[in-house]
DRENVEXMAR-891200 format. One record per residue (C-alpha): x, y, z; residue number from 1. Coordinates in Angstrom, 3 decimals. Layout:
BEGIN
<east->X | north->Y | up->Z | n->NUM>
...
# end
This chain:
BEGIN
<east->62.513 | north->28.313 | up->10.730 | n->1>
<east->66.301 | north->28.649 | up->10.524 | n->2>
<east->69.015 | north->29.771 | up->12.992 | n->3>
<east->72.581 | north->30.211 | up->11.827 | n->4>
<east->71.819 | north->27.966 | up->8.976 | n->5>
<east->69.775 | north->25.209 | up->10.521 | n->6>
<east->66.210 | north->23.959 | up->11.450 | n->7>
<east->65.302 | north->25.389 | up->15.283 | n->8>
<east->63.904 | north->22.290 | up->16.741 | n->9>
<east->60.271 | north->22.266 | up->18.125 | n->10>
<east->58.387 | north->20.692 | up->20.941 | n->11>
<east->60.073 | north->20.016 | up->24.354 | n->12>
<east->63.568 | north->21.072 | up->22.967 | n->13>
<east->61.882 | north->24.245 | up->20.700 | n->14>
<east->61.158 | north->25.278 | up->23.960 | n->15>
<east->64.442 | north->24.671 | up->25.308 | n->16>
<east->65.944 | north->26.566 | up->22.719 | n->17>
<east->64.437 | north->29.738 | up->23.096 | n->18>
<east->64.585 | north->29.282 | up->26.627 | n->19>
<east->68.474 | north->28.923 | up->26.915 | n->20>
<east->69.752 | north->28.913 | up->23.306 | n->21>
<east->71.679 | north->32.016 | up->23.720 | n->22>
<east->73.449 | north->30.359 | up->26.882 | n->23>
<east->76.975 | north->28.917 | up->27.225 | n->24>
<east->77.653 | north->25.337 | up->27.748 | n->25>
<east->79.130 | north->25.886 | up->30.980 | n->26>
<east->75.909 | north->28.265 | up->32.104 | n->27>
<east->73.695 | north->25.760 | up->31.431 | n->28>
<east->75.872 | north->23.006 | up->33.055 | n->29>
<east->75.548 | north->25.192 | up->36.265 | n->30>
<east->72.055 | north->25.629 | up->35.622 | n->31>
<east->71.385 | north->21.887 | up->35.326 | n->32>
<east->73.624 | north->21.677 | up->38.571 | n->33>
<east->71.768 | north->23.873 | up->40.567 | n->34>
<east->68.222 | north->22.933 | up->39.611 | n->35>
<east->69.208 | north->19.348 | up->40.387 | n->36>
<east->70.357 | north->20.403 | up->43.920 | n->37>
<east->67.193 | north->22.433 | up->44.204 | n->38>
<east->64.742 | north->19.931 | up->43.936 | n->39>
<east->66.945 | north->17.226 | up->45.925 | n->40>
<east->66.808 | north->19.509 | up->49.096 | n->41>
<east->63.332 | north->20.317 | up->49.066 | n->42>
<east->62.352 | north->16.767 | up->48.216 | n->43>
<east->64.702 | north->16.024 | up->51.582 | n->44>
<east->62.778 | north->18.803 | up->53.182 | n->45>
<east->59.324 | north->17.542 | up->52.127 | n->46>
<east->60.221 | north->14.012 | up->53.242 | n->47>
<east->61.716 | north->14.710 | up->56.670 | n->48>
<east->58.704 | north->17.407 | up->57.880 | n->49>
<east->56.339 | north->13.918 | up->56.663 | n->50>
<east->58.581 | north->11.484 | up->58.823 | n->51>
<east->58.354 | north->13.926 | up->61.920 | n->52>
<east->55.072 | north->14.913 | up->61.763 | n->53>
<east->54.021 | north->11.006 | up->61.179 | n->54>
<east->56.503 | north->10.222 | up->63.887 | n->55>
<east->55.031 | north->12.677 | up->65.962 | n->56>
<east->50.701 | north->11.651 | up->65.132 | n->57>
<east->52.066 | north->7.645 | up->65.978 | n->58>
<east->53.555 | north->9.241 | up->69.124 | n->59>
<east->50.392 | north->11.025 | up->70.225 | n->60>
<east->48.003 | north->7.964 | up->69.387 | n->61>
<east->49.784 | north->5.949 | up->71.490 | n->62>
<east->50.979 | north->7.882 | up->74.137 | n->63>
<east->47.248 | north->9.768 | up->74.601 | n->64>
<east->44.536 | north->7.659 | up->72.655 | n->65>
<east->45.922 | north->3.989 | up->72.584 | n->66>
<east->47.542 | north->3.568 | up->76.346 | n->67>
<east->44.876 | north->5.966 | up->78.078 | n->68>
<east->42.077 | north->3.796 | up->76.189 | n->69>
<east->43.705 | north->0.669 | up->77.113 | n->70>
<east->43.561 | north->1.957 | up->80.743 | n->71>
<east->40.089 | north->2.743 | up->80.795 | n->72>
<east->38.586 | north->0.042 | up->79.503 | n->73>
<east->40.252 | north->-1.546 | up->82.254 | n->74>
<east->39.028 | north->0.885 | up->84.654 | n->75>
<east->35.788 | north->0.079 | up->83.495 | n->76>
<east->36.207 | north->-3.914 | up->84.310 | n->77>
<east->37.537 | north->-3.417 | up->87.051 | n->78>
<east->34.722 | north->-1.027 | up->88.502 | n->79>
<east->32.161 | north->-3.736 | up->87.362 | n->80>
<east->34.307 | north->-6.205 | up->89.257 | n->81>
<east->33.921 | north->-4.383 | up->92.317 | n->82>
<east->29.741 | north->-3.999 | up->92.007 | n->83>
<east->30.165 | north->-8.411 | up->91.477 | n->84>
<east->31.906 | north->-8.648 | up->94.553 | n->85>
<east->29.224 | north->-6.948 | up->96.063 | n->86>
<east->26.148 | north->-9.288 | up->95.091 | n->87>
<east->28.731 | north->-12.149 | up->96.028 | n->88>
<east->29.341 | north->-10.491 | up->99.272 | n->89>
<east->25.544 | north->-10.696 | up->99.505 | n->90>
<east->25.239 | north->-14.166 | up->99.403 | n->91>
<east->27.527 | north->-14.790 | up->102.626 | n->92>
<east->24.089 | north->-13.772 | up->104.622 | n->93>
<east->24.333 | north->-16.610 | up->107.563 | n->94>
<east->20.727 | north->-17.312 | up->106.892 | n->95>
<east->20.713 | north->-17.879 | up->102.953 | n->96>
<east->20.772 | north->-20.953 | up->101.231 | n->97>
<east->24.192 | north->-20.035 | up->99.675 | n->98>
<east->26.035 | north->-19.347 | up->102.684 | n->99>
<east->27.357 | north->-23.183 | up->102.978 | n->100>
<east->28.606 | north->-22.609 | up->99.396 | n->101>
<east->31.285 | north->-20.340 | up->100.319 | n->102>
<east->34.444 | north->-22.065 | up->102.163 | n->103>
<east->36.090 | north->-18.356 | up->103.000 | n->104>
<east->34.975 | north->-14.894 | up->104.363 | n->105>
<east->32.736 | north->-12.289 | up->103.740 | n->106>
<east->36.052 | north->-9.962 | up->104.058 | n->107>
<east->37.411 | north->-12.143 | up->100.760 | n->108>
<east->35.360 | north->-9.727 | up->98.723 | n->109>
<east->35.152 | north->-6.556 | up->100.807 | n->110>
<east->39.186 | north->-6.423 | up->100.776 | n->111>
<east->39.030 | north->-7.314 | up->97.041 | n->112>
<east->36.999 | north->-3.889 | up->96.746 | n->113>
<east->39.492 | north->-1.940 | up->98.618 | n->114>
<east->42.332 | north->-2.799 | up->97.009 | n->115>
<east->40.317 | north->-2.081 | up->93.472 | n->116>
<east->39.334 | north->0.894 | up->94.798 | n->117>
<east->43.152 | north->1.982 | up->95.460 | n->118>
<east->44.046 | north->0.400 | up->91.953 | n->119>
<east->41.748 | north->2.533 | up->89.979 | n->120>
<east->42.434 | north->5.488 | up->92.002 | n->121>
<east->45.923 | north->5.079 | up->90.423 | n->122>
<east->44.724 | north->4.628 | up->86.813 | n->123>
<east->43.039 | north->7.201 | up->87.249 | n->124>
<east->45.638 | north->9.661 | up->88.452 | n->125>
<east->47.981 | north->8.567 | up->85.714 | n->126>
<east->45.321 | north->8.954 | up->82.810 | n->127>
<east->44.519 | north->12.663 | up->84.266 | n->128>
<east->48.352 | north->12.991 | up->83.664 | n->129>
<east->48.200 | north->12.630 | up->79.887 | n->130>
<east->47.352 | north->15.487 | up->77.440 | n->131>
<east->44.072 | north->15.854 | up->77.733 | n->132>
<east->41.922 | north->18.141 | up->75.499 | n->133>
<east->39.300 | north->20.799 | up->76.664 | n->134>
<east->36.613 | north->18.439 | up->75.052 | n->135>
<east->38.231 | north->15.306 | up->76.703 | n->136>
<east->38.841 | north->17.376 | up->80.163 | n->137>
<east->35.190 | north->18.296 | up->80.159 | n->138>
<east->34.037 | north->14.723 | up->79.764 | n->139>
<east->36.559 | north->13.674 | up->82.368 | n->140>
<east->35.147 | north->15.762 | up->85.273 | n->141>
<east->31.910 | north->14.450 | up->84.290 | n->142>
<east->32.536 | north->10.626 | up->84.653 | n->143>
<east->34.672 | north->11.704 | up->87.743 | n->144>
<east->31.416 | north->13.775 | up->89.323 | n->145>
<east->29.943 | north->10.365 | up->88.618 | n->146>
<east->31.879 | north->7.976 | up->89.769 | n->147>
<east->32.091 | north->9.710 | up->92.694 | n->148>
<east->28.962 | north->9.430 | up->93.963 | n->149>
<east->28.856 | north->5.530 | up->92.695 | n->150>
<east->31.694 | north->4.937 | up->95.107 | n->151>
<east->29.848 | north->6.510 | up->98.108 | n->152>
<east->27.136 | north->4.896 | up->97.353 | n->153>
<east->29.085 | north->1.574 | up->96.864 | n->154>
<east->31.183 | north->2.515 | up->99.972 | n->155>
<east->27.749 | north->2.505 | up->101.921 | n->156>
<east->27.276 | north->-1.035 | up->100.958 | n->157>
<east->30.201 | north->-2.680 | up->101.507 | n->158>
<east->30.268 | north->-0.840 | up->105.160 | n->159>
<east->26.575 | north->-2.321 | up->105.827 | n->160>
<east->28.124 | north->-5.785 | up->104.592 | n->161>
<east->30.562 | north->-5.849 | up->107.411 | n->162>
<east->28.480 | north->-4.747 | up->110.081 | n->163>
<east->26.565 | north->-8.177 | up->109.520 | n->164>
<east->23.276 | north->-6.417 | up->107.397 | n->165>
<east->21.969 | north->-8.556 | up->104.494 | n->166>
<east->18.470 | north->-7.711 | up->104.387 | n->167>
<east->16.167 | north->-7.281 | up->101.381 | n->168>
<east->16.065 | north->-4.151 | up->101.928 | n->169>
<east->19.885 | north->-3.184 | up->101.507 | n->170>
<east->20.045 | north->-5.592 | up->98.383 | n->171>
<east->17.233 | north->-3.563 | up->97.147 | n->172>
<east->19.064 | north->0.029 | up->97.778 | n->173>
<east->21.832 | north->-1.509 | up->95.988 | n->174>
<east->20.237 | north->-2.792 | up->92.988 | n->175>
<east->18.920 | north->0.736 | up->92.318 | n->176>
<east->22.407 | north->2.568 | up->93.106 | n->177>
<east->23.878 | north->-0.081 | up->90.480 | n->178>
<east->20.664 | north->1.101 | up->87.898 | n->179>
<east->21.460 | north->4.637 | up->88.435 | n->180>
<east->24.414 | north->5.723 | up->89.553 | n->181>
<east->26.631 | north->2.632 | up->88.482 | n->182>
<east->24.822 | north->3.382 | up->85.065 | n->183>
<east->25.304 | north->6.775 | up->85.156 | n->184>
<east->29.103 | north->6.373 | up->86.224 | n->185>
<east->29.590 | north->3.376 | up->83.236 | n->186>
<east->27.744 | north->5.420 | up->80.549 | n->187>
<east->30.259 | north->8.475 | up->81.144 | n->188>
<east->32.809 | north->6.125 | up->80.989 | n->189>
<east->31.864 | north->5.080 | up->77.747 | n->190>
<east->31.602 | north->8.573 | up->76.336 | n->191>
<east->34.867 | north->9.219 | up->77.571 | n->192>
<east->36.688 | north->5.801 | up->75.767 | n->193>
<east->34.346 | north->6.973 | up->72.691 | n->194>
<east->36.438 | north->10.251 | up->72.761 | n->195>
<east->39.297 | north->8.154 | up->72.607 | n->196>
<east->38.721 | north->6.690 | up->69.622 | n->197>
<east->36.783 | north->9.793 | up->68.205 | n->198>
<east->39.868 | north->11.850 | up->68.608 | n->199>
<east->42.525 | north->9.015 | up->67.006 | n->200>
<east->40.825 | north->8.722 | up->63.903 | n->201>
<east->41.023 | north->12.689 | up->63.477 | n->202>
<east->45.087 | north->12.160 | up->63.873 | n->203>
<east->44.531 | north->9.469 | up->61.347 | n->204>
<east->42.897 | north->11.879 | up->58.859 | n->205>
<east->45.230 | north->14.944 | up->59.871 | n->206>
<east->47.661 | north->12.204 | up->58.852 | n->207>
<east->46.018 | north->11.113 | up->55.517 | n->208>
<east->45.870 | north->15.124 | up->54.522 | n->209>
<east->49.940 | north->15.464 | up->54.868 | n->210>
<east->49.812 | north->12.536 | up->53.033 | n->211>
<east->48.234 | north->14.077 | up->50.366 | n->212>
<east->50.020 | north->17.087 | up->50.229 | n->213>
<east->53.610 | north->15.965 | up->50.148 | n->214>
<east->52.454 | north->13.641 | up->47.245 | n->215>
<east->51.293 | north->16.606 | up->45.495 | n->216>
<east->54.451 | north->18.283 | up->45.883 | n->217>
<east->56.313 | north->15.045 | up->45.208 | n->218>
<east->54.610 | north->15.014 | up->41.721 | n->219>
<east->55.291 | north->18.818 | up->41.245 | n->220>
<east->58.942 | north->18.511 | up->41.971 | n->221>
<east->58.792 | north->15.580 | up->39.354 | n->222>
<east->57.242 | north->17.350 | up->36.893 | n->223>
<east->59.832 | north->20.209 | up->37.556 | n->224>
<east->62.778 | north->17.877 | up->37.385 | n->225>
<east->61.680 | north->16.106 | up->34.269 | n->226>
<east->60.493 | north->19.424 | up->31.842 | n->227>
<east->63.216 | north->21.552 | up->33.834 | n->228>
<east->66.319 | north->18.580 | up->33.640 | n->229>
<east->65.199 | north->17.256 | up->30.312 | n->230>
<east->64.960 | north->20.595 | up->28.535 | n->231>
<east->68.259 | north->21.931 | up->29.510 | n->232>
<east->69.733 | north->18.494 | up->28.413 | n->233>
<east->67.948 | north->18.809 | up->25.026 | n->234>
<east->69.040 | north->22.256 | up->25.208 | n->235>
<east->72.798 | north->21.776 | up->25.499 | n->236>
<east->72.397 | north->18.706 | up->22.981 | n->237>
<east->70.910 | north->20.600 | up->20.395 | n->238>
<east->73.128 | north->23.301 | up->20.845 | n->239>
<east->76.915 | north->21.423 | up->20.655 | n->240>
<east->75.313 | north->19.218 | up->17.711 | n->241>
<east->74.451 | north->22.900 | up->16.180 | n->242>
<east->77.810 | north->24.205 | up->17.069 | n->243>
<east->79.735 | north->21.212 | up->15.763 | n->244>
<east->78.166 | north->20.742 | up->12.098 | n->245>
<east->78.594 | north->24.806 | up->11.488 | n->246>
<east->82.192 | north->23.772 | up->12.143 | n->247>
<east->82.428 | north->21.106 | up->9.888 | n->248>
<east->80.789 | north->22.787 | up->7.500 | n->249>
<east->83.619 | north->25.553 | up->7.308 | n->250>
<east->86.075 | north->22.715 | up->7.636 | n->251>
<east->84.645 | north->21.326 | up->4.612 | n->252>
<east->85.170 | north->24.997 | up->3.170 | n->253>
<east->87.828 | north->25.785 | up->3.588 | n->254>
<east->88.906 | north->22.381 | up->2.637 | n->255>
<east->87.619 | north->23.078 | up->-0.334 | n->256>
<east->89.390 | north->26.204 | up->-0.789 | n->257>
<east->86.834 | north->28.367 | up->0.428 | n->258>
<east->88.793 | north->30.816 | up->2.063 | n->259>
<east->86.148 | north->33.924 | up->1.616 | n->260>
# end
């Protein structure tokens, strides 16, 4: 096919042509301009919503999942700490063959269990301060209901310690509070650090998605950009070449003498 004379180019720059062959240099300049600033800002766009929101999932993990886990797990210690220092307050029984092991007092331990108690009272008050789900709130007031009743129970102990009681019997009772309700407390405990990790891995995968997407629309702004830039450029090219052989052509002419 001809236009004005010459071939029309095909492929890429065919396309070009009919596209924006009938526009000025300067128009297409503008165009070129504009398209360019286009796909900048929304690539600036895309990028800075993926910062924040990353900035924002890091923020969350660490603040509610990674800290709050931390904390737990050391809540958890700590509790079985405090269930040790009873069966090693046991053993401070005047009449045992381990009492002449011990060079200090019975009240070593039992003050080592209050001031745990009052330490995980605190951890526990500052974890309840973080965001907390409904899920996570649920499974909260459960291991709270529990441990609860572990600490009475434990509480019992530690007061029948001090008044001088180390029978069988009382090591007995607190064998089975340490089977059932130290289990029970221990095992919502570890539902509730479970959660913890349950719930950072869904960040992670949130994460992952936005990932995804602003690498789809990274590629689609490319793709723009290349077929949008590129066929302007081959456009304008094609077009000044065009313009400036028909004008040596009638240079030539007239030249020539071709004045018609």
């Amino acid at each position: 096919r001809m236009a004005g004379g010459y071939p029309v180019p095909t492929g890429l720059a065919g396309l070009a042509h009919r596209l924006f062959g009938r526009l000025r240099i300067a128009h297409r300049l503008w165009i070129m301009v504009s398209l360019a600033l286009a796909l900048f800002i929304a690539a600036v766009i895309i990028g800075w919503l993926g910062l924040s929101h990353s900035r924002d999932a890091l923020k969350s993990v660490y603040e509610n999942r990674a800290v709050p886990m931390y904390e737990l797990s050391r809540f958890n210690w700590l509790m079985k700490e405090n269930y040790a220092e009873v069966l090693r307050g046991f053993q401070h029984d005047p009449n045992g063959p381990l009492f002449a092991a011990h060079d200090h007092p019975l009240s070593l331990h039992t003050d080592a269990i209050k001031r745990r108690k009052s330490e995980l009272d605190a951890i526990w008050t500052k974890y309840m301060a973080t965001h907390l789900t409904e899920d996570e709130k649920a499974l909260a007031a459960d291991f709270d209901a529990k441990r609860s009743a572990w600490v009475a129970k434990l509480g019992q102990a530690v007061a029948a310690l001090e008044s001088g009681d180390f029978s069988p019997g009382l090591m007995a009772t607190f064998l089975k509070i340490g089977r059932e309700e130290g289990a029970a407390a221990e095992k919502a405990m570890d539902a509730l650090m479970t959660y913890q990790a349950d719930y950072a891995k869904q960040l992670f995968e949130a994460a992952e998605a936005d990932y995804r997407r602003d690498t789809t629309l990274f590629v689609a702004l490319l793709i723009i950009g290349v077929v949008g830039l590129l066929g302007l450029a081959l456009s304008s090219v094609g077009h000044i070449t065009r313009s400036l052989r028909a004008a040596g052509d009638v240079a030539d002419a007239i030249a020539a003498g071709d004045l018609t």
